[in-house]
PDB file of N, CA, C and O in Angstrom:
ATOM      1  N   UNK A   1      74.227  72.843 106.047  1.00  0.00           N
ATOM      2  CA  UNK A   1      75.178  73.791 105.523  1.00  0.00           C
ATOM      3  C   UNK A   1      76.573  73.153 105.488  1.00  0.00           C
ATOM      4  O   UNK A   1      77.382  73.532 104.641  1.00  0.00           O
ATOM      5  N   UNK A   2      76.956  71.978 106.579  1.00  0.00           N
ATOM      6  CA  UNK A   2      77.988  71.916 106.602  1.00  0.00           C
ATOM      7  C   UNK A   2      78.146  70.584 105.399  1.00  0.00           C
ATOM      8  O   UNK A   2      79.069  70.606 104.585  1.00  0.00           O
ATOM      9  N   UNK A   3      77.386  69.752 105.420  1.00  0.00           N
ATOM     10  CA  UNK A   3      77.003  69.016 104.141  1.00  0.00           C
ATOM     11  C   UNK A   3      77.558  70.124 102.693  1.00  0.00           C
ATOM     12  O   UNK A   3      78.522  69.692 102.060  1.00  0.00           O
ATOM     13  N   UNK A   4      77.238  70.835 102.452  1.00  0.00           N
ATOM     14  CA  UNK A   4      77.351  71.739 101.311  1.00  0.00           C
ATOM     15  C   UNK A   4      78.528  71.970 101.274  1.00  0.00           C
ATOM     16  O   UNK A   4      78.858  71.740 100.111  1.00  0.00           O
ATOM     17  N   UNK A   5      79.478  72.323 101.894  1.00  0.00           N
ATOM     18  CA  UNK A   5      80.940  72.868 102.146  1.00  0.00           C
ATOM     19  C   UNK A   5      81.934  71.597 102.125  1.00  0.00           C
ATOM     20  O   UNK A   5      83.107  71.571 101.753  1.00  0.00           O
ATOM     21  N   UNK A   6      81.092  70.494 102.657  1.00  0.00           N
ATOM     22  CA  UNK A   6      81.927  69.162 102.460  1.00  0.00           C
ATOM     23  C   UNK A   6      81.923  69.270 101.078  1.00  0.00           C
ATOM     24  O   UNK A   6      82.943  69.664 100.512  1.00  0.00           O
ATOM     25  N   UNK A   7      80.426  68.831 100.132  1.00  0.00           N
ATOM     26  CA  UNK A   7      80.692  68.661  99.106  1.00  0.00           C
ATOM     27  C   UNK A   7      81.135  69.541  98.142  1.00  0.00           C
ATOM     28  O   UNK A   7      81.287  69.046  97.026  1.00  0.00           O
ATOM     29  N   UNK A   8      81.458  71.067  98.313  1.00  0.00           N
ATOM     30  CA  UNK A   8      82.101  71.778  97.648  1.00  0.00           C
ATOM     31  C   UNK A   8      83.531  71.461  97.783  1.00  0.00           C
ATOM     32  O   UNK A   8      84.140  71.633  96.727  1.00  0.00           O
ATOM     33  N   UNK A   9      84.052  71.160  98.500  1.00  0.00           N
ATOM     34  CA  UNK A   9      85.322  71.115  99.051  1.00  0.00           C
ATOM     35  C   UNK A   9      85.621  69.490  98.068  1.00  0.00           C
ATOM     36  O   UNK A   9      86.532  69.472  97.240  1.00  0.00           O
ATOM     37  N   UNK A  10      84.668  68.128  98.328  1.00  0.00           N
ATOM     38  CA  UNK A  10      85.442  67.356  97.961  1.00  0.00           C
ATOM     39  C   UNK A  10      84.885  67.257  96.069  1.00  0.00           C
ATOM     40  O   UNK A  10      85.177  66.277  95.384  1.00  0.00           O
ATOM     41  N   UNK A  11      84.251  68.201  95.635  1.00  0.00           N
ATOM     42  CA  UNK A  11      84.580  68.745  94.138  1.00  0.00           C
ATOM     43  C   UNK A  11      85.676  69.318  93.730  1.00  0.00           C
ATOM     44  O   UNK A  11      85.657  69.393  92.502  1.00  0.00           O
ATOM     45  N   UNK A  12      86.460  69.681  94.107  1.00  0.00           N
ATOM     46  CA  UNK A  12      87.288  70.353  94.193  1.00  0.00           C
ATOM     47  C   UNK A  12      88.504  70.017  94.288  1.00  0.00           C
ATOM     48  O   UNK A  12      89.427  70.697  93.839  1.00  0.00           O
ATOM     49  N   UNK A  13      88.646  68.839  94.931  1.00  0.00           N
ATOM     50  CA  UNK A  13      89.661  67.813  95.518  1.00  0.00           C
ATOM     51  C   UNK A  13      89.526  66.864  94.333  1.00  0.00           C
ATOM     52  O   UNK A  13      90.465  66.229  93.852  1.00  0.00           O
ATOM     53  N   UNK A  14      88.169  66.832  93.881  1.00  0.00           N
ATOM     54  CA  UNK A  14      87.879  65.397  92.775  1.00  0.00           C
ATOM     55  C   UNK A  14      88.997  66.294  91.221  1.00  0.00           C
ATOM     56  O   UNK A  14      90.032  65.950  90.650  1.00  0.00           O
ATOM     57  N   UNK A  15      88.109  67.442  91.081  1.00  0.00           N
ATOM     58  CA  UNK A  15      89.098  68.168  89.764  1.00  0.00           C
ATOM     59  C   UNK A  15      90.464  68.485  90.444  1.00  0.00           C
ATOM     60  O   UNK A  15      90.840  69.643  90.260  1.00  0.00           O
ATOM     61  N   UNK A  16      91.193  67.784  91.110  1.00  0.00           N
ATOM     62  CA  UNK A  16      92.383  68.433  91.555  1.00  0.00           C
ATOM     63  C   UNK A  16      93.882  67.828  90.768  1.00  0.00           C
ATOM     64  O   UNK A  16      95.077  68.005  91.002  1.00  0.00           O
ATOM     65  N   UNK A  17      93.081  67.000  89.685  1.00  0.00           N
ATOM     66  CA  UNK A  17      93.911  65.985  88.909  1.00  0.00           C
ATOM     67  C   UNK A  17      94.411  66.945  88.063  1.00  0.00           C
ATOM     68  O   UNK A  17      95.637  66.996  87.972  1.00  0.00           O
ATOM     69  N   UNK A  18      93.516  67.996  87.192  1.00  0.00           N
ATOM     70  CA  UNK A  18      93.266  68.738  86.105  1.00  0.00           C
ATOM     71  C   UNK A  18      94.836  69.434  86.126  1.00  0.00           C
ATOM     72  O   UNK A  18      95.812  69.184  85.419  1.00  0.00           O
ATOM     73  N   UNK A  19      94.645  70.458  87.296  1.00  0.00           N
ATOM     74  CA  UNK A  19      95.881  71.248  87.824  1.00  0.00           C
ATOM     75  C   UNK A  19      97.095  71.066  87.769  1.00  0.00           C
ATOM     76  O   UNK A  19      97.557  69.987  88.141  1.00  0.00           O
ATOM     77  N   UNK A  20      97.944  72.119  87.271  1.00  0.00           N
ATOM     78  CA  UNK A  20      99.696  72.020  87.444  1.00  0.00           C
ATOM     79  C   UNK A  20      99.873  71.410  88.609  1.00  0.00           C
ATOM     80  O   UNK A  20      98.968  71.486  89.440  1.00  0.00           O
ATOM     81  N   UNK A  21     101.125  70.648  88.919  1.00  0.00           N
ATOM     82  CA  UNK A  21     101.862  69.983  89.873  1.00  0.00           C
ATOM     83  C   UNK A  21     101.919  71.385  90.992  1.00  0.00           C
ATOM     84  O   UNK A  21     101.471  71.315  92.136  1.00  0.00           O
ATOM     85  N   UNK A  22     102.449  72.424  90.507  1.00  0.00           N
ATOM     86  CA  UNK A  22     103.077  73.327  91.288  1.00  0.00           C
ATOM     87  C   UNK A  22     102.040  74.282  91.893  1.00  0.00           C
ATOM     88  O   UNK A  22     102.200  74.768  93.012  1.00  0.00           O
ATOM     89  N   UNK A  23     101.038  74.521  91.171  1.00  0.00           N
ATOM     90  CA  UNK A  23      99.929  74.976  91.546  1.00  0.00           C
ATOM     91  C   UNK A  23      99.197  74.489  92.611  1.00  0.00           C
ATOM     92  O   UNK A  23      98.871  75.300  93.478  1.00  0.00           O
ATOM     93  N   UNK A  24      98.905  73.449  92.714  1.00  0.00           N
ATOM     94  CA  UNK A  24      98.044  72.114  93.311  1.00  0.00           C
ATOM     95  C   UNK A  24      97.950  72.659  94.565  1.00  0.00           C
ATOM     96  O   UNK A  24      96.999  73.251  95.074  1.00  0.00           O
ATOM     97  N   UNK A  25      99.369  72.320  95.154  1.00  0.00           N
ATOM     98  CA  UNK A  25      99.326  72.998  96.760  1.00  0.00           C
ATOM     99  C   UNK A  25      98.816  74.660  96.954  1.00  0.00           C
ATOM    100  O   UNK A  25      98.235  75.073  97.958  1.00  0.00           O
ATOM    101  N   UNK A  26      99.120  75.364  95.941  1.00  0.00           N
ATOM    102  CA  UNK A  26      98.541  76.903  96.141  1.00  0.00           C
ATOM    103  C   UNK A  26      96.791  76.729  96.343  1.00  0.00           C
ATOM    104  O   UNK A  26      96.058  77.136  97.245  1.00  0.00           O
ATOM    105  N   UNK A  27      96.566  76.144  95.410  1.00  0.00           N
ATOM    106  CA  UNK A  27      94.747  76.336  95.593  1.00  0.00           C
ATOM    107  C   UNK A  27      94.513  75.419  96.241  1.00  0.00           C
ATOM    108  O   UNK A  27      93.303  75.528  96.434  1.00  0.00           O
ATOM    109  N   UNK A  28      95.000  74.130  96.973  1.00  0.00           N
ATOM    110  CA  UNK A  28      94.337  73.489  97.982  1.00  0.00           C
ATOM    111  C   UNK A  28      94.612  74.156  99.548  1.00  0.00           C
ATOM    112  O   UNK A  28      94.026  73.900 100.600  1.00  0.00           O
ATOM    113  N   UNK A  29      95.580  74.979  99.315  1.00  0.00           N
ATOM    114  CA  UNK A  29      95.544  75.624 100.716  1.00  0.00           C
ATOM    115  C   UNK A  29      94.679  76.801 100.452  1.00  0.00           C
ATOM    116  O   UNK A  29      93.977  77.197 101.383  1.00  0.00           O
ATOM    117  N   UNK A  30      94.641  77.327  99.474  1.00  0.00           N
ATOM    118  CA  UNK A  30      93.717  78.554  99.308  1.00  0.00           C
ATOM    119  C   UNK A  30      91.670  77.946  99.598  1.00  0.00           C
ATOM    120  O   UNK A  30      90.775  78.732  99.907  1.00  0.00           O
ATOM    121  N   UNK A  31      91.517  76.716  99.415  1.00  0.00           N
ATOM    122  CA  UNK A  31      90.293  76.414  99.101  1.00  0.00           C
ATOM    123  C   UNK A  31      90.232  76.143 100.921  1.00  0.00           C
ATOM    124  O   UNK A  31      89.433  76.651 101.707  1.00  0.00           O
ATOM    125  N   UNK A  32      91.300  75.231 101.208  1.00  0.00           N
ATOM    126  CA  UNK A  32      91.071  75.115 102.688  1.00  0.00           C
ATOM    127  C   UNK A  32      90.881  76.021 103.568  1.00  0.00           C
ATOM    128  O   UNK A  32      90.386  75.587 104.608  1.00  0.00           O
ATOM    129  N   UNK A  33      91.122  77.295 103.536  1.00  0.00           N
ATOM    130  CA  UNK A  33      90.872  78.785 104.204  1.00  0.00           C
ATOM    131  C   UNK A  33      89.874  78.915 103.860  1.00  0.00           C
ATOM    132  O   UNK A  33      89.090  78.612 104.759  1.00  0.00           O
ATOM    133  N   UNK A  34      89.174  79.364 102.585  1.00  0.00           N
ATOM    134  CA  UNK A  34      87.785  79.589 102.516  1.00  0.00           C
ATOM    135  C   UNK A  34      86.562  78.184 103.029  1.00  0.00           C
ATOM    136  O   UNK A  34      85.354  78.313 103.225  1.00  0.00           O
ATOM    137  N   UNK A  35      87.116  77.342 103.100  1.00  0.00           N
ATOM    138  CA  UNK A  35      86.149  76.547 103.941  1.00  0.00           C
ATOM    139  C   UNK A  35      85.997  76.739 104.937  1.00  0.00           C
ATOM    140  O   UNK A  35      84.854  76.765 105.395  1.00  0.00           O
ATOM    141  N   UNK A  36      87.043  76.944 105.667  1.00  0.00           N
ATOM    142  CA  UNK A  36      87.416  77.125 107.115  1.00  0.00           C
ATOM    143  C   UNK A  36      86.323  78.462 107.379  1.00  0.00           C
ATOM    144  O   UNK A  36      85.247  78.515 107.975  1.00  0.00           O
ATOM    145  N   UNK A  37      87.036  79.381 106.730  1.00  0.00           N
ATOM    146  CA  UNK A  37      85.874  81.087 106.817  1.00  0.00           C
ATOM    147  C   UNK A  37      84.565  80.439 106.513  1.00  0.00           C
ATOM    148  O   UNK A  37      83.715  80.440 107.404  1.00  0.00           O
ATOM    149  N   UNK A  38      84.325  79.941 105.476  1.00  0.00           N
ATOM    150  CA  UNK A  38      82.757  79.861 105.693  1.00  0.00           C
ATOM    151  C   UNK A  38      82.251  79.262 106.592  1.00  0.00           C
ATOM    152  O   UNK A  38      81.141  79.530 107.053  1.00  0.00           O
ATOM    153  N   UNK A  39      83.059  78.274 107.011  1.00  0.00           N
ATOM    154  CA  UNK A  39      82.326  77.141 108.323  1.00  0.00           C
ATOM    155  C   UNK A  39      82.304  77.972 109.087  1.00  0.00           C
ATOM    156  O   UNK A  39      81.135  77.995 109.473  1.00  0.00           O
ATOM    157  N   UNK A  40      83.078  79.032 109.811  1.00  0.00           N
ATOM    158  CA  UNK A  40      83.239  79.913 110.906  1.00  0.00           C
ATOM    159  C   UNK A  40      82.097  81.063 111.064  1.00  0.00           C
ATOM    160  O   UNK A  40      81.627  81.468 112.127  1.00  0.00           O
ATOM    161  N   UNK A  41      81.674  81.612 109.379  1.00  0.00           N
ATOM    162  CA  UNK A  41      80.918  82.911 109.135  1.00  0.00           C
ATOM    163  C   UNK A  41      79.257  81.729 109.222  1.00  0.00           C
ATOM    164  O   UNK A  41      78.221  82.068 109.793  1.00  0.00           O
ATOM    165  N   UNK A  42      79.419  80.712 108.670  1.00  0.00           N
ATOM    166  CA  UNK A  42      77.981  79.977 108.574  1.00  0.00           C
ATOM    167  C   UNK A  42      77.410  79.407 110.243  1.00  0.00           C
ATOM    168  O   UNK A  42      76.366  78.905 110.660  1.00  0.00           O
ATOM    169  N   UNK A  43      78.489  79.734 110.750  1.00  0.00           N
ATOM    170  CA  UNK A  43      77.919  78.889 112.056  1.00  0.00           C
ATOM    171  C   UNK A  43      77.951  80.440 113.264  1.00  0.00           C
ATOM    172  O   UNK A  43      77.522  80.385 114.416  1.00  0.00           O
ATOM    173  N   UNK A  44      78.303  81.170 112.889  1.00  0.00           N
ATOM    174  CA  UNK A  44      78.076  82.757 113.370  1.00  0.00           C
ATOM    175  C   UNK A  44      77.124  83.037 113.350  1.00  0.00           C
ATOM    176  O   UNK A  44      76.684  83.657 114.317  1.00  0.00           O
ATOM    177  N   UNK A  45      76.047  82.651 111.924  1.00  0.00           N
ATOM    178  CA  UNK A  45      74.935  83.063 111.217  1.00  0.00           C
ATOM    179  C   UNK A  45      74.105  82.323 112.000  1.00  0.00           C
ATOM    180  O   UNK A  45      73.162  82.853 112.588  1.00  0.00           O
ATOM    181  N   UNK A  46      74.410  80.824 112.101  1.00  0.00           N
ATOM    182  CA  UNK A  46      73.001  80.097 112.784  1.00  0.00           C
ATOM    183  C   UNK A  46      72.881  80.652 114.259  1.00  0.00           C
ATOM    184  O   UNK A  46      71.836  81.009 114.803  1.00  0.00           O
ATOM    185  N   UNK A  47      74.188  80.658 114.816  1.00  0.00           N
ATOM    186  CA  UNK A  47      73.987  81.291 116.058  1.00  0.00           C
ATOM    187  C   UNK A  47      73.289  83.062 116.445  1.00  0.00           C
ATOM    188  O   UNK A  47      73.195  83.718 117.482  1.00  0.00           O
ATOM    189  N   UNK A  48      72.992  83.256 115.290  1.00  0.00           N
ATOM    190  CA  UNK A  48      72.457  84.679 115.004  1.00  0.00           C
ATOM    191  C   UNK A  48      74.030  86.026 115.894  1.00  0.00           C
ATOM    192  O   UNK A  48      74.290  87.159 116.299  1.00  0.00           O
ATOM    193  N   UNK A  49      74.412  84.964 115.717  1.00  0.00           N
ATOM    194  CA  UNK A  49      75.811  86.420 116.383  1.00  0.00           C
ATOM    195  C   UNK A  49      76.159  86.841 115.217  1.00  0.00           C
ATOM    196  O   UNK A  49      77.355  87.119 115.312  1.00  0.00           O
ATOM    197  N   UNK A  50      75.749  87.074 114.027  1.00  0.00           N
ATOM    198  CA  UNK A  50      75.812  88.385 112.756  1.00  0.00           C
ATOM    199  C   UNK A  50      74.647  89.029 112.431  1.00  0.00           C
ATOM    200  O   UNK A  50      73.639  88.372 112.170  1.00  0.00           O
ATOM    201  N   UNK A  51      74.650  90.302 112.411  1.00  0.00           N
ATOM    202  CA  UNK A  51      73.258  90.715 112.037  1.00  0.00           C
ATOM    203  C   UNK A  51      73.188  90.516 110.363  1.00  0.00           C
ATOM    204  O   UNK A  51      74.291  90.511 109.817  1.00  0.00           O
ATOM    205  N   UNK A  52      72.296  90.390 109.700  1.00  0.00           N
ATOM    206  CA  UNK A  52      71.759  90.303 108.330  1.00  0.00           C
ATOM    207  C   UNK A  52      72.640  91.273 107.256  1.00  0.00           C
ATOM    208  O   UNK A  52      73.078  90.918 106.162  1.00  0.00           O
ATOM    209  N   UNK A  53      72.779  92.712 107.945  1.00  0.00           N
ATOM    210  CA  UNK A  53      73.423  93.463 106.791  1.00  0.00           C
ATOM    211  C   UNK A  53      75.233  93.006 106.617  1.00  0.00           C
ATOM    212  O   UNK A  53      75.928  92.909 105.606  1.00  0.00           O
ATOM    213  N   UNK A  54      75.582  92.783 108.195  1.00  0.00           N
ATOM    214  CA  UNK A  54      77.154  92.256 108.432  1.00  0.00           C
ATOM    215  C   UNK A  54      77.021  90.834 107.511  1.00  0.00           C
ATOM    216  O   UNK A  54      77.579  91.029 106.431  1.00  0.00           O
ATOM    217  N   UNK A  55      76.678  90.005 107.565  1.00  0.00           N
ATOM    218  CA  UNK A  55      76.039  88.386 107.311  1.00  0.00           C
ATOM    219  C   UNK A  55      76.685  88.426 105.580  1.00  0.00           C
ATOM    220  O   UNK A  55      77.538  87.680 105.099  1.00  0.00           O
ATOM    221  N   UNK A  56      75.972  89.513 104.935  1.00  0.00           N
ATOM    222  CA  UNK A  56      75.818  89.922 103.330  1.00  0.00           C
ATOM    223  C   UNK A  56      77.032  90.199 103.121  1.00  0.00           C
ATOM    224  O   UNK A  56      77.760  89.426 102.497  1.00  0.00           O
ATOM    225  N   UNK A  57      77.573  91.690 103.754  1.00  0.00           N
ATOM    226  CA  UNK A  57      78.982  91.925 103.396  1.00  0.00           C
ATOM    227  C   UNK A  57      79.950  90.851 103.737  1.00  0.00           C
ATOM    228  O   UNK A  57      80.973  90.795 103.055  1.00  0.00           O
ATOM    229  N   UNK A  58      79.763  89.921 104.773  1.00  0.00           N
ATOM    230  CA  UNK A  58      80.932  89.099 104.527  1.00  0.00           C
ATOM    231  C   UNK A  58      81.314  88.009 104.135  1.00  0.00           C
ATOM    232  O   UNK A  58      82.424  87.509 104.317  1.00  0.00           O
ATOM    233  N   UNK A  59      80.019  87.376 103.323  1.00  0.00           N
ATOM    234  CA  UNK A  59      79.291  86.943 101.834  1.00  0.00           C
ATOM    235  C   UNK A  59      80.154  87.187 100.738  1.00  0.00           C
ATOM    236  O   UNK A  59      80.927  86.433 100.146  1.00  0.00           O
ATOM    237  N   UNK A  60      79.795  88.736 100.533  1.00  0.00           N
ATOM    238  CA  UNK A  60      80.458  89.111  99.806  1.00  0.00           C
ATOM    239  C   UNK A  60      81.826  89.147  99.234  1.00  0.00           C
ATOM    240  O   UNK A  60      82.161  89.076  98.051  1.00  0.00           O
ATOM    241  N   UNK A  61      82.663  89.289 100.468  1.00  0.00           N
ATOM    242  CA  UNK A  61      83.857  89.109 100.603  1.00  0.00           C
ATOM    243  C   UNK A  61      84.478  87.902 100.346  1.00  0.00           C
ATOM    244  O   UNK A  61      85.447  87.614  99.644  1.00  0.00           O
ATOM    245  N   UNK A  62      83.515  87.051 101.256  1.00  0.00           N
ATOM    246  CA  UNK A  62      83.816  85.165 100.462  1.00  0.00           C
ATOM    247  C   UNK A  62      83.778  84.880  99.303  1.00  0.00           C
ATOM    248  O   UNK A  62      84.663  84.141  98.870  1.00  0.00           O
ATOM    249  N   UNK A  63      83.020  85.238  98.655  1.00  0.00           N
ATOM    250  CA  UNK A  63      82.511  85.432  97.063  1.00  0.00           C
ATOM    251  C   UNK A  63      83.767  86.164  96.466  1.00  0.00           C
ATOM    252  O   UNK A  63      84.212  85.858  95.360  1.00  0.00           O
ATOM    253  N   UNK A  64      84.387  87.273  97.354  1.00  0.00           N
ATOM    254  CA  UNK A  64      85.222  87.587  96.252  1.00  0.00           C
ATOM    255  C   UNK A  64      86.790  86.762  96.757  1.00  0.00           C
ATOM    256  O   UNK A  64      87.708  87.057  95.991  1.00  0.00           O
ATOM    257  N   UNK A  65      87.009  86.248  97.372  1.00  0.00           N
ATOM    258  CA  UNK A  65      88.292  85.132  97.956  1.00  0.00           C
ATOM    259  C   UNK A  65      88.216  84.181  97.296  1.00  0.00           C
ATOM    260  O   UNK A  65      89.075  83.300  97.325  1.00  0.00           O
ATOM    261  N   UNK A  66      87.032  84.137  96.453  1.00  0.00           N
ATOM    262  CA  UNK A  66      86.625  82.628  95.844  1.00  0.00           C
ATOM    263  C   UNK A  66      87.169  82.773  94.550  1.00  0.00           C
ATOM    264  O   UNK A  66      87.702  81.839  93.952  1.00  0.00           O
ATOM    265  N   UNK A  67      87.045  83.968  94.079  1.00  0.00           N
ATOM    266  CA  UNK A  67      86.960  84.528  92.481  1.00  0.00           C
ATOM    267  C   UNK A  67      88.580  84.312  92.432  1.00  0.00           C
ATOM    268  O   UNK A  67      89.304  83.817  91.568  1.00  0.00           O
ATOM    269  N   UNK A  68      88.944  85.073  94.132  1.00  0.00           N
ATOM    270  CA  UNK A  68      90.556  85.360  93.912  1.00  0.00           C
ATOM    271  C   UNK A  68      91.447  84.054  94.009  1.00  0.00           C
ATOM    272  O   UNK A  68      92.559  83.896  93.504  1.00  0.00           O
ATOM    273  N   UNK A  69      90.605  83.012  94.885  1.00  0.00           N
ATOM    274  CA  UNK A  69      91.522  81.702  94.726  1.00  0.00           C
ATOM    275  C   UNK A  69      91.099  80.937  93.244  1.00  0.00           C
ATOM    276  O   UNK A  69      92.087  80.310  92.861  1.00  0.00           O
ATOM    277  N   UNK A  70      90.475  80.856  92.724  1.00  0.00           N
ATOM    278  CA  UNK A  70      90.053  80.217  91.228  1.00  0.00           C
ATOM    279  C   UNK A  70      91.003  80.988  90.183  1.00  0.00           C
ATOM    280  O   UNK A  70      91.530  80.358  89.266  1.00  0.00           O
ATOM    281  N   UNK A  71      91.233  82.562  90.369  1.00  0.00           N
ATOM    282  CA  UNK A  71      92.334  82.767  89.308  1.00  0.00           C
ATOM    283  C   UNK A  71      93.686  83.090  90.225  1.00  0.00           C
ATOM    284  O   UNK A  71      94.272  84.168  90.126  1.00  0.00           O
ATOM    285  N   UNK A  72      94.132  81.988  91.168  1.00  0.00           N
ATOM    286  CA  UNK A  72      95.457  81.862  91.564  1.00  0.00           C
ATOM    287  C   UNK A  72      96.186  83.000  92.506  1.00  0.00           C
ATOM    288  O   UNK A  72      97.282  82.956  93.065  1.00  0.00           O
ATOM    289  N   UNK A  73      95.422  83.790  92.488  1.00  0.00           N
ATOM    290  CA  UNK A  73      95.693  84.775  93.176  1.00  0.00           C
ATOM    291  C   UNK A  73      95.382  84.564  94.967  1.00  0.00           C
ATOM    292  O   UNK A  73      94.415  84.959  95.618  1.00  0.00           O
ATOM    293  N   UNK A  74      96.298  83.985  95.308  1.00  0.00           N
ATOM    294  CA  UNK A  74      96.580  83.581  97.068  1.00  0.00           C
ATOM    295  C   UNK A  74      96.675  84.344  97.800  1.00  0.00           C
ATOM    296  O   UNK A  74      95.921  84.322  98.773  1.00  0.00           O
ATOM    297  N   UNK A  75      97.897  85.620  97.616  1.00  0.00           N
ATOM    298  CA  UNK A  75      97.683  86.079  98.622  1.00  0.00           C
ATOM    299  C   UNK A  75      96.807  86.961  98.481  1.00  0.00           C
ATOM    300  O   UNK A  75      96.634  87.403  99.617  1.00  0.00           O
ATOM    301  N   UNK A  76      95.908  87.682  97.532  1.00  0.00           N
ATOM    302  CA  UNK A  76      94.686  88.742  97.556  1.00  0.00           C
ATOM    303  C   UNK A  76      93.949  87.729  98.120  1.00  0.00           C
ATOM    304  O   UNK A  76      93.427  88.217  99.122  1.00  0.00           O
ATOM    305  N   UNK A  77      93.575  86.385  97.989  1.00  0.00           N
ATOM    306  CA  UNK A  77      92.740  85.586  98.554  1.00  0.00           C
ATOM    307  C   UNK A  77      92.693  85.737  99.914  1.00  0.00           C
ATOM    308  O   UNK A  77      91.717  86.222 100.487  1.00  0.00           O
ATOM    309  N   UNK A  78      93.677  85.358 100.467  1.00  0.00           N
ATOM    310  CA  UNK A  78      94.743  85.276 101.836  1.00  0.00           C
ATOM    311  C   UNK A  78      94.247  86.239 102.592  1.00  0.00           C
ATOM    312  O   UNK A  78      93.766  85.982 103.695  1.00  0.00           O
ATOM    313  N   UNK A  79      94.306  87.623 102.039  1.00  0.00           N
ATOM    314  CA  UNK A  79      93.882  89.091 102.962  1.00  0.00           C
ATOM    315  C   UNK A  79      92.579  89.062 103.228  1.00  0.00           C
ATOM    316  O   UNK A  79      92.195  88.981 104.395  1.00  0.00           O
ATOM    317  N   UNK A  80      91.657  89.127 102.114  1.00  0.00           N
ATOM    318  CA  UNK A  80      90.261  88.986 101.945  1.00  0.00           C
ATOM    319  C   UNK A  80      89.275  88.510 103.374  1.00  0.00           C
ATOM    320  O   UNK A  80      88.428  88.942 104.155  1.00  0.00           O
ATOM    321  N   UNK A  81      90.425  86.798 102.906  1.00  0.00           N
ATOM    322  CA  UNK A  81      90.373  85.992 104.257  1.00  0.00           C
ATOM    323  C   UNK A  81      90.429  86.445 105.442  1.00  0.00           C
ATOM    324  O   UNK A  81      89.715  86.205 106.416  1.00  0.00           O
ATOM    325  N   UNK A  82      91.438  87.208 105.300  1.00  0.00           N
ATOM    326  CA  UNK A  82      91.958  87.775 106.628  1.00  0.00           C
ATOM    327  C   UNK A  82      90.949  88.960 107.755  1.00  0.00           C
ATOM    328  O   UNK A  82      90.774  89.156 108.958  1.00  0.00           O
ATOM    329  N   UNK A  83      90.383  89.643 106.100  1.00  0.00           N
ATOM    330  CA  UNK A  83      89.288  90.421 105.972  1.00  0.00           C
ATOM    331  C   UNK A  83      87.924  90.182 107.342  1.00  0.00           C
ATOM    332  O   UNK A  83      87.635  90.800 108.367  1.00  0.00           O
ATOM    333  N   UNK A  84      87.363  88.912 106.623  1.00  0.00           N
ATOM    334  CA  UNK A  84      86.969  87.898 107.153  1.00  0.00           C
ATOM    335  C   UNK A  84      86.451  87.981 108.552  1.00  0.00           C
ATOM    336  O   UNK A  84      85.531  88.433 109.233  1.00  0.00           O
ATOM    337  N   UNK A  85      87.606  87.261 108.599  1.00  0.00           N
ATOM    338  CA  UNK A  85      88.184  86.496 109.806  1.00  0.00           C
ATOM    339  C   UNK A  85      87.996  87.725 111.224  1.00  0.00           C
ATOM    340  O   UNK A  85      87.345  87.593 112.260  1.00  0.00           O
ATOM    341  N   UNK A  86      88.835  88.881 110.755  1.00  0.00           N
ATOM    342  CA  UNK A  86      88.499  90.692 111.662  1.00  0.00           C
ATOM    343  C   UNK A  86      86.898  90.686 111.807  1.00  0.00           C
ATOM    344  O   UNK A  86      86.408  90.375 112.892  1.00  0.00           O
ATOM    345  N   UNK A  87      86.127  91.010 110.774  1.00  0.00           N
ATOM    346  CA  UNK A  87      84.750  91.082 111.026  1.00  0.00           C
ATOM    347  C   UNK A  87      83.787  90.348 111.944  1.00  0.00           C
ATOM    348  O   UNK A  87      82.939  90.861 112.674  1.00  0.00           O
ATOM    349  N   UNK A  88      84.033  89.203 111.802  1.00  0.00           N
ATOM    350  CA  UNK A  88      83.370  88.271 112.153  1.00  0.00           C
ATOM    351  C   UNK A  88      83.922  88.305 113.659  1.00  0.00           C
ATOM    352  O   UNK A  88      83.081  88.160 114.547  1.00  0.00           O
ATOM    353  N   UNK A  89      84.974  88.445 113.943  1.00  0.00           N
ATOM    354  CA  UNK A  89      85.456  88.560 115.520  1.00  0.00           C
ATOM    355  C   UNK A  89      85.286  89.925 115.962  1.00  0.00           C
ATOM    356  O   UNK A  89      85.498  90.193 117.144  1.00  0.00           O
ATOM    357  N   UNK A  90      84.863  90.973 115.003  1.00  0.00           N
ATOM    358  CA  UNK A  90      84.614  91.833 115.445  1.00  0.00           C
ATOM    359  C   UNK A  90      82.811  92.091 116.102  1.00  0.00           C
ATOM    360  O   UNK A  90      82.348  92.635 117.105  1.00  0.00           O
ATOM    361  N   UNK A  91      82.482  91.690 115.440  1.00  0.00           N
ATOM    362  CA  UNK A  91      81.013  91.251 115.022  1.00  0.00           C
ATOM    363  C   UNK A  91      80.329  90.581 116.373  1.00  0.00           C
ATOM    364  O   UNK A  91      79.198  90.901 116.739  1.00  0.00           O
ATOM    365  N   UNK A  92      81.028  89.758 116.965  1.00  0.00           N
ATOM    366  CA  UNK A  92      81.274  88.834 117.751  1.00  0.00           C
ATOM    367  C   UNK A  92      81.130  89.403 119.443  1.00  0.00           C
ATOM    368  O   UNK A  92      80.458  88.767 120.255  1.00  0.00           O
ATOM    369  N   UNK A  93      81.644  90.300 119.701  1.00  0.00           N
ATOM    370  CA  UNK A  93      82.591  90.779 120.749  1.00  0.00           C
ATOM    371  C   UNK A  93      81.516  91.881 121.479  1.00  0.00           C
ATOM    372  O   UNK A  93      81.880  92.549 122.447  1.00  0.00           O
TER     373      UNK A  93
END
């Protein structure tokens, strides 16, 4: 899994030429949070400390941080994240 997130991450870094100057730093810090969340929510999962239905919804939520960092939108990304980040420590506890 963590193989997968590397190589999503350094796709990402490879098209990072494409991008406005000014932009660049917005979605590489935006992409670096959602790696971070998934490494955090994927290794929750192996440890079975999420149950299956929690696991989905916060899937989901990644999925939609993803949509929100691809059309530039940081800080809806940002919260999402933030979203996240509550569950999973909630989840946790």
């Amino acid at each position: 899994m963590r193989r997968m997130v590397t190589c999503v991450y350094l796709v990402f870094l490879a098209g990072g030429t494409a991008w406005a100057a000014d932009d660049k730093a917005g979605d590489l810090k935006c992409i670096e949070q959602l790696i971070r969340a998934e490494e955090l929510v994927y290794g929750k999962i192996e440890a079975k400390a999420l149950s299956e239905a929690k696991a989905e919804e916060i899937n989901k939520l990644l999925d939609e941080a993803d949509a929100l960092c691809t059309e530039g939108k940081y800080s809806q990304a940002s919260a999402t994240l933030a979203k996240v980040d509550e569950m999973v420590s909630k989840s946790t506890q």
